[in-house]
C-alpha positions as CSV (number, residue, x, y, z in Angstrom):
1,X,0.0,0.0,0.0
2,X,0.7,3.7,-1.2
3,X,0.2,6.9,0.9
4,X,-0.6,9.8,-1.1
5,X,0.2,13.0,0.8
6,X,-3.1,15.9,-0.2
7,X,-1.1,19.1,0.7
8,X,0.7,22.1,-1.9
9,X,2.7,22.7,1.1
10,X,6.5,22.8,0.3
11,X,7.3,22.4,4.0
12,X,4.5,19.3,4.6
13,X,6.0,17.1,1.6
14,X,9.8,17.7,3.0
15,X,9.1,17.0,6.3
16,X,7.4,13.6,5.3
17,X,9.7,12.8,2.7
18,X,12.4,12.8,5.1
19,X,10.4,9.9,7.5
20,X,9.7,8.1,4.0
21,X,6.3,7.8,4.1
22,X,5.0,9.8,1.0
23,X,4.7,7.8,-2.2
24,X,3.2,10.7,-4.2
25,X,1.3,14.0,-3.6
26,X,-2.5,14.7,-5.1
27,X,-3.3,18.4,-5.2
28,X,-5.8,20.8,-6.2
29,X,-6.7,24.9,-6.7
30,X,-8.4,24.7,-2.6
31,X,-6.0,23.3,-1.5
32,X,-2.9,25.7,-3.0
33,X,-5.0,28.3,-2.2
34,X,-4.8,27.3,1.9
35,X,-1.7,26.1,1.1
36,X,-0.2,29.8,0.3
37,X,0.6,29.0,-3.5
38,X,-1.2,31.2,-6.2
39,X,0.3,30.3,-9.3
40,X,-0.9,26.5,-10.2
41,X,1.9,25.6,-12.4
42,X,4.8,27.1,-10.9
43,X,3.3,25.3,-7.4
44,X,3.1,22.1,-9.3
45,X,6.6,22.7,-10.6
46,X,8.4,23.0,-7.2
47,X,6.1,20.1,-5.9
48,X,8.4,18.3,-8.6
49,X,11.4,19.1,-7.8
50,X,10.5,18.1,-4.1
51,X,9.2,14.4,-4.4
52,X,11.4,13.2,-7.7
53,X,9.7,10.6,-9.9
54,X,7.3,10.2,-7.7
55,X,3.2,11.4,-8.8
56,X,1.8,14.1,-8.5
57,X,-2.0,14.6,-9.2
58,X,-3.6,17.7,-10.2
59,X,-6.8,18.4,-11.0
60,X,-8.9,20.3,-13.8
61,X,-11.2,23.1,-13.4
62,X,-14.4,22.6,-15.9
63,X,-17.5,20.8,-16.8
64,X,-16.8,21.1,-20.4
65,X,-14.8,18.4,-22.2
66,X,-12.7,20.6,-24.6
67,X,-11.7,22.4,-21.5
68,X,-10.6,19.6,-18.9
69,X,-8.7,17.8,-22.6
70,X,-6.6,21.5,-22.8
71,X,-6.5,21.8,-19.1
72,X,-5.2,18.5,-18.8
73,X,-2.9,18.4,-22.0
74,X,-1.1,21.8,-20.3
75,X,-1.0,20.5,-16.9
76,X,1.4,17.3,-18.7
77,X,3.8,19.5,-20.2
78,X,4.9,19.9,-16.3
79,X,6.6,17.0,-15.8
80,X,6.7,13.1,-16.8
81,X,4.9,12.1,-13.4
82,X,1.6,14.2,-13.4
83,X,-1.3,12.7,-13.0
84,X,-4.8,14.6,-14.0
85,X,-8.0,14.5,-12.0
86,X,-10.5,13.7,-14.3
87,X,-14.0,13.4,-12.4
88,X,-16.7,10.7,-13.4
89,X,-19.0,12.9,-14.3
90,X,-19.2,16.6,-14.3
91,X,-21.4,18.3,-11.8
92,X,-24.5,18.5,-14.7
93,X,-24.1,14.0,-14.1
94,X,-22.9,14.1,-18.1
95,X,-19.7,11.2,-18.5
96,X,-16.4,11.9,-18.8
97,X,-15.6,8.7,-19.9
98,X,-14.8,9.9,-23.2
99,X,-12.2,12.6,-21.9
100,X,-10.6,9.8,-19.7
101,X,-10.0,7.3,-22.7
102,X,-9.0,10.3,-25.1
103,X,-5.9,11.8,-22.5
104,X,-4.8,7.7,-21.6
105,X,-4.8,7.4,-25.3
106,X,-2.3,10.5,-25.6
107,X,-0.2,8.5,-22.9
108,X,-1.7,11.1,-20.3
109,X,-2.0,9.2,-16.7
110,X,-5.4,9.9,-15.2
111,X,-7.1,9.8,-11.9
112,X,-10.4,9.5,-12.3
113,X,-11.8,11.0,-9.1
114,X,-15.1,12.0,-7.6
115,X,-15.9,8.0,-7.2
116,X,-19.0,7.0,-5.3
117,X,-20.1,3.5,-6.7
118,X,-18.6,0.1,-7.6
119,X,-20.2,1.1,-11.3
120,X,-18.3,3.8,-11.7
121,X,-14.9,2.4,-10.9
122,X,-15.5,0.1,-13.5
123,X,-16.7,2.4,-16.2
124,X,-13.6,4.6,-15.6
125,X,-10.9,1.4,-15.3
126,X,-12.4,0.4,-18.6
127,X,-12.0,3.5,-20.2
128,X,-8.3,3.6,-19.2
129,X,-7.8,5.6,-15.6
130,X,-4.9,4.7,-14.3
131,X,-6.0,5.3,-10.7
132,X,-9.7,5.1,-9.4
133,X,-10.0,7.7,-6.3
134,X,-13.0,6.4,-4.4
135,X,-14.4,8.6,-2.0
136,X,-14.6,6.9,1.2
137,X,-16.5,9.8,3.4
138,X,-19.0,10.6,1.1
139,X,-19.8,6.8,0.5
140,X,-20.3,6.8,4.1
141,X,-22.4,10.3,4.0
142,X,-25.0,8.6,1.7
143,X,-25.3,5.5,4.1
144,X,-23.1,3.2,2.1
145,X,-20.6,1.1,2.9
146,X,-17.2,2.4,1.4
147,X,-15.0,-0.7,2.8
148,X,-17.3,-3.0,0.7
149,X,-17.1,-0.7,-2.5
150,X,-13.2,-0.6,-1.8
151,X,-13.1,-4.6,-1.4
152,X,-15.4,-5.3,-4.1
153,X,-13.8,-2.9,-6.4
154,X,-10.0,-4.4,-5.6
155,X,-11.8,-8.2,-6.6
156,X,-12.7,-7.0,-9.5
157,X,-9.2,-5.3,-10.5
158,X,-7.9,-8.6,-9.6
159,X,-9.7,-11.1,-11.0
160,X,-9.6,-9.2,-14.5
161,X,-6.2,-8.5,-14.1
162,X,-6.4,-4.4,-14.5
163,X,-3.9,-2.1,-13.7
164,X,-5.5,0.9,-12.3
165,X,-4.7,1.4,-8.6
166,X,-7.4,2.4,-6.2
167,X,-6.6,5.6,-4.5
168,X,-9.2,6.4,-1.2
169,X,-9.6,9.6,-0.4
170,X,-12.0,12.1,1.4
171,X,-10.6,10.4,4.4
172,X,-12.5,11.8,7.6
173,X,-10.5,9.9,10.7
174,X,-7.7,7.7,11.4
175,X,-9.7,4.9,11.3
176,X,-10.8,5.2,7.7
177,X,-7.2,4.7,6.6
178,X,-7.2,1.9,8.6
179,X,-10.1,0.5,7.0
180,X,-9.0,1.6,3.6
181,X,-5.6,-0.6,4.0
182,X,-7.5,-3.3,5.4
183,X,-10.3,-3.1,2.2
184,X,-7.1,-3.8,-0.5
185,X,-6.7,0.2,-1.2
186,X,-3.7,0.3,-3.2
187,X,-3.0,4.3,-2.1
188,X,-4.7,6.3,0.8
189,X,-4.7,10.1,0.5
190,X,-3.6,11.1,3.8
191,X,-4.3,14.7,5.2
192,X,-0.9,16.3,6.8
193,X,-2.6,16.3,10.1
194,X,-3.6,13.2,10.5
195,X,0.3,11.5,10.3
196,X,0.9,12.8,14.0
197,X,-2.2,10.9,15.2
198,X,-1.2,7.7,13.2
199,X,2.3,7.6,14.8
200,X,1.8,8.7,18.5
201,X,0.1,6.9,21.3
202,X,0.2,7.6,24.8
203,X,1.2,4.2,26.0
204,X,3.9,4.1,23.3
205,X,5.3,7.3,25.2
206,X,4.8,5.6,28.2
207,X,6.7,2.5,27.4
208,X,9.6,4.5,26.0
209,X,9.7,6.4,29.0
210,X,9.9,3.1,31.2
211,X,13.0,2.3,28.7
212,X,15.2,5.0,29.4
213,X,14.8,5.1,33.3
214,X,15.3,1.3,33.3
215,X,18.7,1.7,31.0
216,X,19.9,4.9,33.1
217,X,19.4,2.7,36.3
218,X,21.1,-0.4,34.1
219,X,24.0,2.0,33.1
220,X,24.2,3.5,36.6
221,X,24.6,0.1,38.2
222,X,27.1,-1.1,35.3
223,X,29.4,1.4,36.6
224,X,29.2,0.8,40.1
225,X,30.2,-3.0,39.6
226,X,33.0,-1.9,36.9
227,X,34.4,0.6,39.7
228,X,34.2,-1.7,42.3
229,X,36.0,-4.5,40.2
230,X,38.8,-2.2,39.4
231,X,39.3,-1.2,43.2
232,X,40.0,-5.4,43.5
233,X,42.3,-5.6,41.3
């Protein structure tokens, strides 16, 4: 399993490089805009040159077709390892199926993204996405199960032998990346704020703590005996 940091900040992605725990970064205009960057392509740019070969998903900005193909087309010219948010459908429900095999037939990697249904992953593997970003928390806001759309989904992949990796996102707790790793997710979008919750724990601290005192008492007493075996001599 992947983790997928969803951040533009240049600070974020460094420090969690450096604990090796970010396989690739998914971005979009929100989140740049919180994130203090206000020019999309030189953001994307030094995004880049931070994480390497690693991907880096951005997403387009319109309903219309012609648009999202040039948005998506110019956001490629950026570098070999962008990926382009392509949603299902547009907000008027109208397929983007067709924009989603045209850009994977230009050798254009696309996450198809704004998932809600088993149906849809399919529809959108089929037409070529190379990741399928199923919303978890709004699954779960309409009453359905999104760890059974996740399993039933990774079956599926499996069994037909596709290649598109299933990318959870609109995670909501800690637990739901739990449940999302559990489910076969292939990549969880994590939130920045959510990695310090995933790695502490109060016993953890606890235990560590009991560690140290134990080996100062340990290295304490190892001197004492060491002192008193020279005075013997």
């Amino acid at each position: 399993m992947q983790i997928f940091i969803d951040s533009a900040s240049e600070k974020e992605i460094a420090d969690l490089l450096k604990q090796g725990v970010v396989d690739g970064v998914t971005t979009n205009p929100t989140i740049m805009l919180k994130d203090g960057v206000y020019d999309i392509e030189e953001g994307a740019k030094r995004i880049i040159a931070l994480i390497g070969e690693r991907p880096l998903s951005i997403e387009v900005t319109s309903n219309e077709h012609e648009e999202m193909m040039g948005q998506a087309r110019c956001f490629a010219t950026w570098g070999p390892n962008i990926v382009v948010k392509i949603p299902v459908v547009n907000e008027f429900g109208e397929s983007s199926l067709d924009v989603i095999s045209a850009l994977t037939s230009e050798g254009v990697a696309v996450n198809a993204t704004a998932i809600l249904s088993f149906n849809q992953a399919i529809l959108a593997t089929k037409a070529g996405a190379a990741y399928i970003s199923i919303f978890a928390g709004r699954i779960a806001d309409e009453g359905n199960d999104p760890v059974q759309t996740i399993r039933n989904v990774r079956q599926w992949l499996d069994s037909w032998g596709y290649s598109a990796k299933i990318i959870v996102g609109s995670v909501r707790t800690v637990i739901d990346i739990q449940n999302a790793a559990l489910s076969g997710a292939h990549i969880i979008t994590v939130p920045p704020p959510f990695f310090p919750k995933m790695i502490d724990h109060k016993y953890t601290r606890d235990t560590v703590r009991q560690f140290n005192r134990d080996a100062e008492k340990a290295l304490t007493d190892i001197a004492t005996v060491r002192s008193v075996n020279r005075g013997s001599l």
